[in-house]
C-alpha positions as CSV (number, residue, x, y, z in Angstrom):
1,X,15.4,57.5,-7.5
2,X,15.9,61.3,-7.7
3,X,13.6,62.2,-4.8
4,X,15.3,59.3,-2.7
5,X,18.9,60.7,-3.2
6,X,17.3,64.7,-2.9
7,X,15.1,63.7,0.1
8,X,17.8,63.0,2.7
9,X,20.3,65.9,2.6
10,X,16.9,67.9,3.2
11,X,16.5,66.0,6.2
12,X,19.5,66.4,8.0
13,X,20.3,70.1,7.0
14,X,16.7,71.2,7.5
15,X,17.3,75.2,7.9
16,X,17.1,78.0,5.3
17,X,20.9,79.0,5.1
18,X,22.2,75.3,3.6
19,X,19.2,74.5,1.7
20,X,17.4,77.4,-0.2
21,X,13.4,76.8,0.3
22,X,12.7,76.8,-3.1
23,X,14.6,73.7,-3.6
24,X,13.2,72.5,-1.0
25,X,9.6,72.9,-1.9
26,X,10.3,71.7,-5.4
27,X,12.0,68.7,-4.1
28,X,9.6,67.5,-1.6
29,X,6.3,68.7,-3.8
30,X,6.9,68.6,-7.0
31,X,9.2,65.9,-7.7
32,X,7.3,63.6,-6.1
33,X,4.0,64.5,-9.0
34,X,6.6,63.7,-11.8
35,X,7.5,60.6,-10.4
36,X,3.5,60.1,-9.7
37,X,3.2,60.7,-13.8
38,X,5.4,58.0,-14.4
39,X,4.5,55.7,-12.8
40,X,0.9,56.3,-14.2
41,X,2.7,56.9,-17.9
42,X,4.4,52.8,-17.0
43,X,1.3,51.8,-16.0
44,X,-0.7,53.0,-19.4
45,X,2.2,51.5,-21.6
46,X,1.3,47.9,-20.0
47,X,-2.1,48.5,-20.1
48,X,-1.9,48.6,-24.5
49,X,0.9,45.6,-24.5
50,X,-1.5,43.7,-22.6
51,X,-4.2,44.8,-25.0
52,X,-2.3,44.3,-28.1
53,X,-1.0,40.6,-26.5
54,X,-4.3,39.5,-25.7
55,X,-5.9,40.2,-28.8
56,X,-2.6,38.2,-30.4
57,X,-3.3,35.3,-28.3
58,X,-7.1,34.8,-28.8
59,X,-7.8,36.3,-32.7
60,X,-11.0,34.8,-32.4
61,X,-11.3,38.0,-30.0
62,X,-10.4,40.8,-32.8
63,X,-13.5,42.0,-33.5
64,X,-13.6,44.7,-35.7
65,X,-14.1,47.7,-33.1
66,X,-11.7,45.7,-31.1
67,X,-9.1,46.1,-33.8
68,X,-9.9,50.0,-34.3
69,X,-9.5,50.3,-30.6
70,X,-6.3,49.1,-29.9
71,X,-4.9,50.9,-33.6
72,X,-6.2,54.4,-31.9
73,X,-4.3,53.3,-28.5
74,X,-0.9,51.8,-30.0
75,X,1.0,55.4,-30.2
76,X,1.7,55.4,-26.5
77,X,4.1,53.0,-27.7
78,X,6.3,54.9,-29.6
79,X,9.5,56.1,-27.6
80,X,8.8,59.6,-29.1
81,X,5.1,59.7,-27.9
82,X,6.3,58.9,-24.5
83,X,8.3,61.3,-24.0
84,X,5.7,64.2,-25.4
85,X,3.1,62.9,-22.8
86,X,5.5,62.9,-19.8
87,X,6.7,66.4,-20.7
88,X,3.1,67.7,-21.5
89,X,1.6,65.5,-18.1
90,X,4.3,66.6,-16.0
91,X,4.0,70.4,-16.6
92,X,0.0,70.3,-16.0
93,X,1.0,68.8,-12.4
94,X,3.8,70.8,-11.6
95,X,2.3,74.4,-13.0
96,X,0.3,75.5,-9.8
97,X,3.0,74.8,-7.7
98,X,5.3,76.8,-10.1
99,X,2.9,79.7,-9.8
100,X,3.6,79.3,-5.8
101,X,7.2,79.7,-5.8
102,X,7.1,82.7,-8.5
103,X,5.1,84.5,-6.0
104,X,6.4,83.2,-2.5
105,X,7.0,86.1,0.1
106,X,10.5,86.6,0.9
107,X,9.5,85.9,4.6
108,X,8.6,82.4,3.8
109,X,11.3,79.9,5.8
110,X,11.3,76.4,6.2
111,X,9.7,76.7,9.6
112,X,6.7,77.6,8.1
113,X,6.9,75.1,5.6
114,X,6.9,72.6,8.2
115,X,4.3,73.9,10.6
116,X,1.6,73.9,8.0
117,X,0.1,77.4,9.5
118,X,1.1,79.7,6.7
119,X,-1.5,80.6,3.8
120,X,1.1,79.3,1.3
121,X,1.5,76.0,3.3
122,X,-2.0,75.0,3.3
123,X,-2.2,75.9,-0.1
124,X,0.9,73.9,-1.4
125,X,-0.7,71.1,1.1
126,X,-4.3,71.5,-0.7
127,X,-2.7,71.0,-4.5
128,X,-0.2,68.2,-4.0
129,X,-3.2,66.4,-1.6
130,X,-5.8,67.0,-4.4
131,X,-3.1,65.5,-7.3
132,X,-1.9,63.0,-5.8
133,X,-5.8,61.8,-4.9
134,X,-6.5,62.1,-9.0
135,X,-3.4,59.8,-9.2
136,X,-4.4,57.4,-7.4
137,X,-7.8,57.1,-8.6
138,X,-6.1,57.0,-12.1
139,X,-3.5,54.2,-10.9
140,X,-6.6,52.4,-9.3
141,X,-8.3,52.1,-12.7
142,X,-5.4,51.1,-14.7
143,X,-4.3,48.6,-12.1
144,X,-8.1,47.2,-12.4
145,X,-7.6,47.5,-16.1
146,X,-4.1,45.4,-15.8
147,X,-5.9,42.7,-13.1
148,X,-8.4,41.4,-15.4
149,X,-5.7,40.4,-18.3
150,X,-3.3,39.0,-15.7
151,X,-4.4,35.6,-15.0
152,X,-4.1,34.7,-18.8
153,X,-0.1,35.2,-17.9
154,X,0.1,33.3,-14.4
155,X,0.7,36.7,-12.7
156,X,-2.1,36.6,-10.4
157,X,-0.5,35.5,-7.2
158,X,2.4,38.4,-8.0
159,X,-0.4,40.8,-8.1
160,X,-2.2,39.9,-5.3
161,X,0.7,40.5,-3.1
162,X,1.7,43.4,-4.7
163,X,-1.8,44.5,-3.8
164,X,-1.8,43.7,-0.4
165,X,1.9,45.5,0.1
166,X,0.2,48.9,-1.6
167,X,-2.6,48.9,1.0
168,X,-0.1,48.3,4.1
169,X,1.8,51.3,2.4
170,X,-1.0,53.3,2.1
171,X,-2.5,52.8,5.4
172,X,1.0,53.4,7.2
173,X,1.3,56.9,5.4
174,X,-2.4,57.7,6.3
175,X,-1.6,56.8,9.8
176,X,1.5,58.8,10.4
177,X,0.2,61.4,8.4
178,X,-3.1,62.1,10.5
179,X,-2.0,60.9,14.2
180,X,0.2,64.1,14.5
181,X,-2.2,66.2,13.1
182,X,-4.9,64.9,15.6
183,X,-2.0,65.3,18.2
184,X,-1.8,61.7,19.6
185,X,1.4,60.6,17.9
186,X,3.3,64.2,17.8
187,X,6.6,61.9,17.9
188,X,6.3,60.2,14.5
189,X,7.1,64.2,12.6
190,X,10.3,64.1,14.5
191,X,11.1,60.9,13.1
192,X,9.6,61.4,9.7
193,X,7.9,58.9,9.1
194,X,6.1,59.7,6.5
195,X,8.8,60.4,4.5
196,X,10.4,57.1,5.3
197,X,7.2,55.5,4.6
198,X,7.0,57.2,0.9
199,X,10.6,56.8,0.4
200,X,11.1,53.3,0.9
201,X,7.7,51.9,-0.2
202,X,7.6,53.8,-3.5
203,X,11.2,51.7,-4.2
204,X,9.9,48.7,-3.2
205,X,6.8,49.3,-5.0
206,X,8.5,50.1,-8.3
207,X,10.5,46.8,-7.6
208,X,6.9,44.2,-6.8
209,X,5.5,45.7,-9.9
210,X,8.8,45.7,-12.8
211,X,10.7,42.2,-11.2
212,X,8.2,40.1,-9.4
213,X,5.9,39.6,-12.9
214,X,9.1,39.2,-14.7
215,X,10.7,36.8,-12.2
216,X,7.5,34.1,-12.1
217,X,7.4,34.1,-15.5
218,X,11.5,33.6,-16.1
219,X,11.3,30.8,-13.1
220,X,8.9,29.1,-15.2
221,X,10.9,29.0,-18.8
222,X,13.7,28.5,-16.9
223,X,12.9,24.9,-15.6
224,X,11.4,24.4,-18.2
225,X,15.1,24.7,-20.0
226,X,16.9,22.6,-17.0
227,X,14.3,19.7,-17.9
228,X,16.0,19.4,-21.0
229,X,19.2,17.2,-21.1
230,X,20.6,19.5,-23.5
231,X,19.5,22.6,-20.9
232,X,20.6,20.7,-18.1
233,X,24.2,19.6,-19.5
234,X,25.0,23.5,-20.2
235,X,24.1,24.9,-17.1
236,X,26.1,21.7,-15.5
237,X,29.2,22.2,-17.8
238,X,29.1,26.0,-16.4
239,X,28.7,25.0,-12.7
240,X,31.3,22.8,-13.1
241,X,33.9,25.3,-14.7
242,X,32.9,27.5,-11.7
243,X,33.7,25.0,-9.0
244,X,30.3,24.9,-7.7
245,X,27.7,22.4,-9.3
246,X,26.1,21.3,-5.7
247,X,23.1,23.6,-6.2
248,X,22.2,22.2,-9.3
249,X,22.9,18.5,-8.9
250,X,20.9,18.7,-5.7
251,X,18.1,20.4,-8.0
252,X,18.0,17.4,-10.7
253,X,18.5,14.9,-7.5
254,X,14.8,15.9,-6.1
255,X,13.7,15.5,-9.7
256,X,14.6,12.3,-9.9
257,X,12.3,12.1,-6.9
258,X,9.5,13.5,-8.8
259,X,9.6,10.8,-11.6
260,X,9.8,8.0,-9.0
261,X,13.2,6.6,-9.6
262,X,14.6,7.4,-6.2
263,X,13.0,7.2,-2.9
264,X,12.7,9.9,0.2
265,X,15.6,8.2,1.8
266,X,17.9,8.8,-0.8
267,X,16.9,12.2,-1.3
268,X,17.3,13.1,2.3
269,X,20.7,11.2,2.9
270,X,21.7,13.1,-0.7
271,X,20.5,16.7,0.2
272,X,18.5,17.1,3.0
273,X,21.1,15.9,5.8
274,X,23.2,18.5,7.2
275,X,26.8,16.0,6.8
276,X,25.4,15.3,3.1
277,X,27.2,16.2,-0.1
278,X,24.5,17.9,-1.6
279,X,23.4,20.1,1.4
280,X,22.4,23.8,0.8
281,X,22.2,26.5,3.5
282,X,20.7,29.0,2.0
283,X,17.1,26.9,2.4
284,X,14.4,28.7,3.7
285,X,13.0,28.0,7.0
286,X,9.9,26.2,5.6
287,X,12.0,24.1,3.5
288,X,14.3,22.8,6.3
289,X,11.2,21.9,8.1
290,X,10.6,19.0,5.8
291,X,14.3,17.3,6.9
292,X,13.2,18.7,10.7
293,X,9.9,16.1,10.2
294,X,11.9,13.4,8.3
295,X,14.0,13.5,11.0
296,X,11.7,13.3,13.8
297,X,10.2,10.3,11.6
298,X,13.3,8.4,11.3
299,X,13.6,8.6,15.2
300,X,10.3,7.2,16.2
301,X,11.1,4.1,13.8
302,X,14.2,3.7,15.2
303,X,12.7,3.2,18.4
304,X,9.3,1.7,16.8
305,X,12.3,-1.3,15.4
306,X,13.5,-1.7,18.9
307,X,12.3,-4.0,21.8
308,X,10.5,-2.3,24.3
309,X,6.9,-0.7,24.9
310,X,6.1,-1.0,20.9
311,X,2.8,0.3,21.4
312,X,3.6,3.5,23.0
313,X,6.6,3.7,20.2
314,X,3.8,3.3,16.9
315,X,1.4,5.3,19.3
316,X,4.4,8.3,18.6
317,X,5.2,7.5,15.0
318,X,1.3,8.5,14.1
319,X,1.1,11.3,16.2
320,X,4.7,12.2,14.1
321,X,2.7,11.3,11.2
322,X,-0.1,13.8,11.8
323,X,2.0,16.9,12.5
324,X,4.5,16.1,9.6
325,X,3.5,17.2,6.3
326,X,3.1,13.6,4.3
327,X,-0.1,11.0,4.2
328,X,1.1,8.1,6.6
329,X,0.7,4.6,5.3
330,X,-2.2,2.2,6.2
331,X,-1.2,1.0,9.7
332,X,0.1,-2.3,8.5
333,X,2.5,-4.5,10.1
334,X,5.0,-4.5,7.6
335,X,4.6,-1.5,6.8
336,X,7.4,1.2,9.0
337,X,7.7,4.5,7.5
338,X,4.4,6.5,5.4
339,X,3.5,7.2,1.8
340,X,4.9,10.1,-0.8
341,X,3.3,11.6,-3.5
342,X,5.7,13.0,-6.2
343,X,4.9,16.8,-5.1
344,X,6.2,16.2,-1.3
345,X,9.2,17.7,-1.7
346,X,8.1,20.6,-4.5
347,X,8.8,23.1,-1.9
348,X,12.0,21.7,-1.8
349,X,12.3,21.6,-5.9
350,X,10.8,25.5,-6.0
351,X,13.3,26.6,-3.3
352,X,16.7,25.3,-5.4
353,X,15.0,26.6,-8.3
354,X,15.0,30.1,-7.2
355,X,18.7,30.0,-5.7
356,X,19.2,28.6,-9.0
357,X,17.6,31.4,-10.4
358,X,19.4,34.2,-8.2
359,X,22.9,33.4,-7.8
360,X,23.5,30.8,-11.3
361,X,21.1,32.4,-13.6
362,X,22.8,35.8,-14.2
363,X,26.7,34.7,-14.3
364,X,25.2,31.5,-16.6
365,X,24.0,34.5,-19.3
366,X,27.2,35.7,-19.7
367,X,28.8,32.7,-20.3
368,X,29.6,32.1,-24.1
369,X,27.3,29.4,-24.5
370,X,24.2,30.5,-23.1
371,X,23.3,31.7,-26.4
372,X,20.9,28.1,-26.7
373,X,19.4,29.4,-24.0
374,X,18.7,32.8,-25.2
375,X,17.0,31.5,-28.1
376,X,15.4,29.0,-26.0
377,X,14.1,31.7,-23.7
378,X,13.0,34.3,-26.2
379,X,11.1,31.2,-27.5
380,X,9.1,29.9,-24.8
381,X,8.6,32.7,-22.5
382,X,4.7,32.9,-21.9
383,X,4.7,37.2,-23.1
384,X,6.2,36.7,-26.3
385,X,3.8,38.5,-28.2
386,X,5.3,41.4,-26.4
387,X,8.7,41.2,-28.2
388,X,6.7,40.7,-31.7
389,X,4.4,44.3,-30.8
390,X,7.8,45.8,-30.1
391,X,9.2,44.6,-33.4
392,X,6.0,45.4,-34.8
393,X,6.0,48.9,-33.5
394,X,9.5,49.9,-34.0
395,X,9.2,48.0,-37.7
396,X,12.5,45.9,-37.1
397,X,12.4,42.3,-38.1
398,X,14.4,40.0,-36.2
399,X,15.3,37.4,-38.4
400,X,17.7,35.2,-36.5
401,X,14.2,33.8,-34.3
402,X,12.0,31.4,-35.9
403,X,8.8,32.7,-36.7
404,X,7.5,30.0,-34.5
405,X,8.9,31.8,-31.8
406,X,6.6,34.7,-31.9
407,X,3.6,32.9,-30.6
408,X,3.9,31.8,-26.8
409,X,3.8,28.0,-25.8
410,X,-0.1,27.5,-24.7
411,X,0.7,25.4,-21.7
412,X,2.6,28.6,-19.8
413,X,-1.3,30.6,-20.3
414,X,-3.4,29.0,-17.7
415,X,-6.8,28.4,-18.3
416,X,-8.9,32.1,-16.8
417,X,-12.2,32.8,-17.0
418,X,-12.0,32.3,-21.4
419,X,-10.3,29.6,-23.0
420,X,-7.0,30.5,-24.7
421,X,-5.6,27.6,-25.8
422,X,-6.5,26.3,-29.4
423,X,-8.3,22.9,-30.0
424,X,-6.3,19.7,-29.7
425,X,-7.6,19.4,-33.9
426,X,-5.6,22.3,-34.9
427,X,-3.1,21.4,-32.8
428,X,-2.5,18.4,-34.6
C-alpha cells in the first residue's frame, strides 16, 4: 500500500528539484524488497497453520518426528517473532542498496536512473533483479508447499485461479520490461507499464490470495446457516427491518426448487421474469441466460399448442431443447415442455448466494442478533483448528465456544488424495 501511494507522485513530478533521487531510489528499489519479505513472511505464517491444522485434523498423521517438526516451526507464530524476522529479513535485502545511496556521486540525476547507462544503474538493476529472482523462487516453494494441503480445505479452485492470474502478471511485466529494451515497443516506458503492471497486480494479488480462500470457505458456512429455519428466520427478520427481503426470499424460493416442492414454472414466474416480484438485476450474465432459454422454450410451446405446421413447431422445440441447458423429455405426445434435475438452477442458487453474501452479509453482522450466527460460524467453519492454534499459541482459552467447536465439521473437508474424515463407527 505504501509503494502504491509513493509510486505515483514519482511519476508525475519525475525531475531532481521536486523529488530528491534518494527517495526516489529507495522508493522504487527498496520498498518494493520489503514488501517482497512480506509477502514471503505471510506466506511462511500459512504454511505452519496449515501444518499445525492438518496434523489436528488427521492425528493418525502425528508421528513422532512429525510432532518435533511442527514444535521447532510453531515460533513463527508468535506476534513478537514476526516482527524480529521482518526487521532482520528486511535489512539483509535492503543493505546493498543502502551501501549505494551512502556512496552515490553527486552527479547522479534521475535521468540516469531512468536510462539504465550509468555504472550505478546497472548495478542497482543487477541487485534488485537478482532479489527479487530469490523471492520468487522462495514464494514458488512455499506456494507448492501451501498447494498440496489445500484441497483438504476446498480451496483448490481459488488457487488455481489465483495461479493462472500470477502467470498473466508475470508474463505482462516480462513483456514490457524486455520489448523496450530490445527496442520494438520503446512506447510502453513512456507509459509505464511496468509500473502499472506491478502496481496494480501486486494489490490484486494480495487481494486473490487473503479474500478469495476466505470468501469460498464463508459462502459455504454461510448457507449452510440460511438452511436452518432458525438461520433463515434471522437473516429474514433483518431484511425485513431493512425494507429489502427480495434477495433472500428469491434465494429460499429456488430452494424450494431443489427439494422438489415447486416446479420450473413457478420459479421462473417468481424470480426469473423481468415484471416478477422477486426479480434481481444484479444477475450475472450466465445466470440470466437460463430465463433467456426458458423463455425461448415457452415460445416454441406456445406455438407447438397452436394449430398450424406442428411438425415444423416440435421440429423447433428440440432444436431449443439442444442449445438450452436442461435434458428434454422423451418425445412423447403428452408430454410439452423437458425434464429438471434439482441442480438446474444452482447457478441460479450460487449467484443469490453471493449477492447475499456481498451486500446482506456484512450489515447482517452488525445487527444485534447476529450473535447465533457468530457462534454458529466460529462453529462450523471448515479451518477451525486455526482459531484453536491461535488460542493455543497465544495461551488464551475462550470459554464462551463449546469445545465441540474446535474441531471442524468433516463434511466441509472434501475427500483429497488421504482420507480425513473418521469412520462412520466412531462417528456413532
Amino acid at each position: 500500500a505504501l509503494y502504491t501511494l509513493a509510486l505515483p507522485p514519482i511519476v508525475c513530478f519525475d525531475d531532481d528539484v521536486t523529488i530528491d533521487i534518494y527517495s526516489r531510489i529507495f522508493i522504487s528499489k527498496a520498498l518494493v524488497l520489503v514488501g517482497g519479505v512480506s509477502f514471503i513472511l505471510s506466506q511462511c505464517i500459512i504454511v505452519v497453520k496449515f501444518a499445525i491444522t492438518e496434523m489436528l485434523l488427521d492425528p493418525r498423521t502425528a508421528t513422532e518426528a512429525r510432532v518435533h517438526h511442527v514444535q521447532s516451526i510453531r515460533w513463527l507464530l508468535y506476534p513478537r517473532a514476526q516482527i524480529l524476522v521482518w526487521l532482520t529479513a528486511s535489512t539483509v535485502v535492503v543493505a546493498p542498496i543502502l551501501h549505494l545511496l551512502l556512496f552515490l556521486p553527486d552527479t547522479f540525476t534521475s535521468n540516469d536512473l531512468i536510462n539504465g547507462v550509468h555504472p550505478v544503474t546497472q548495478t542497482l538493476n543487477i541487485i534488485s533483479s537478482l532479489e527479487v529472482a530469490a523471492m520468487t523462487i522462495i514464494s514458488w516453494g512455499l506456494t507448492r508447499k501451501i498447494s498440496l494441503v489445500v484441497d483438504n480445505f476446498g480451496l483448490r479452485a481459488t488457487y488455481l485461479s489465483i495461479s493462472k492470474y500470477s502467470a498473466i502478471c508475470l508474463t505482462g511485466y516480462g513483456l514490457t520490461s524486455l520489448l523496450p529494451l530490445l527496442g520494438v515497443a520503446e512506447f510502453l516506458d513512456e507509459f509505464y507499464a511496468t509500473t502499472m503492471i506491478v502496481m496494480h497486480g501486486s494489490q490484486a494479488l494480495c487481494f486473490m490470495l487473503i479474500t478469495m480462500p476466505l470468501r469460498q470457505s464463508y459462502l459455504t458456512v454461510f448457507y449452510r446457516y440460511l438452511s436452518t429455519s432458525e438461520g433463515y428466520a434471522a437473516v429474514l427478520t433483518f431484511c425485513r427491518m431493512e425494507l429489502a427481503p427480495e434477495l433472500l426470499l428469491a434465494w429460499h424460493e429456488v430452494e424450494k426448487f431443489k427439494r422438489g416442492e415447486v416446479t420450473v414454472d413457478y420459479i421462473y414466474a417468481k424470480v426469473l421474469d423481468l415484471h416478477s416480484e422477486l426479480f434481481q438485476v444484479d444477475l450475472a450474465d450466465e445466470v440470466r441466460n437460463i430465463a433467456v432459454s426458458f423463455r425461448s422454450w415457452k415460445n416454441k410451446v406456445d406455438v407447438l399448442l397452436q394449430p398450424g405446421d406442428i411438425a415444423a413447431a416440435r421440429a423447433g422445440v428440440v432444436e431449443a431443447a439442444k442449445l438450452a441447458s436442461f435434458v428434454p423429455a422423451p418425445a412423447r405426445p403428452s408430454e410439452s415442455r423437458p425434464l429438471y434435475d434439482a441442480t438446474f438452477f444452482h447457478p441460479l442458487s450460487a449467484e443469490l448466494l453471493r449477492l447475499l453474501y456481498l451486500h446482506v452479509l456484512p450489515r447482517f453482522e452488525e445487527f444485534p442478533q447476529s450473535s447465533d450466527w457468530i457462534v454458529f460460524r466460529n462453529g462450523e467453519k471448515a479451518m477451525v483448528s486455526l482459531d484453536a492454534v491461535d488460542n493455543m499459541v497465544r495461551k488464551t482459552v475462550v470459554v464462551s465456544r463449546p469445545l465441540a467447536s474446535m474441531t471442524p465439521n468433516i463434511e466441509d473437508i472434501p475427500h483429497g488424495r488421504r482420507m480425513l474424515a473418521m469412520p462412520q463407527e466412531e462417528l456413532r
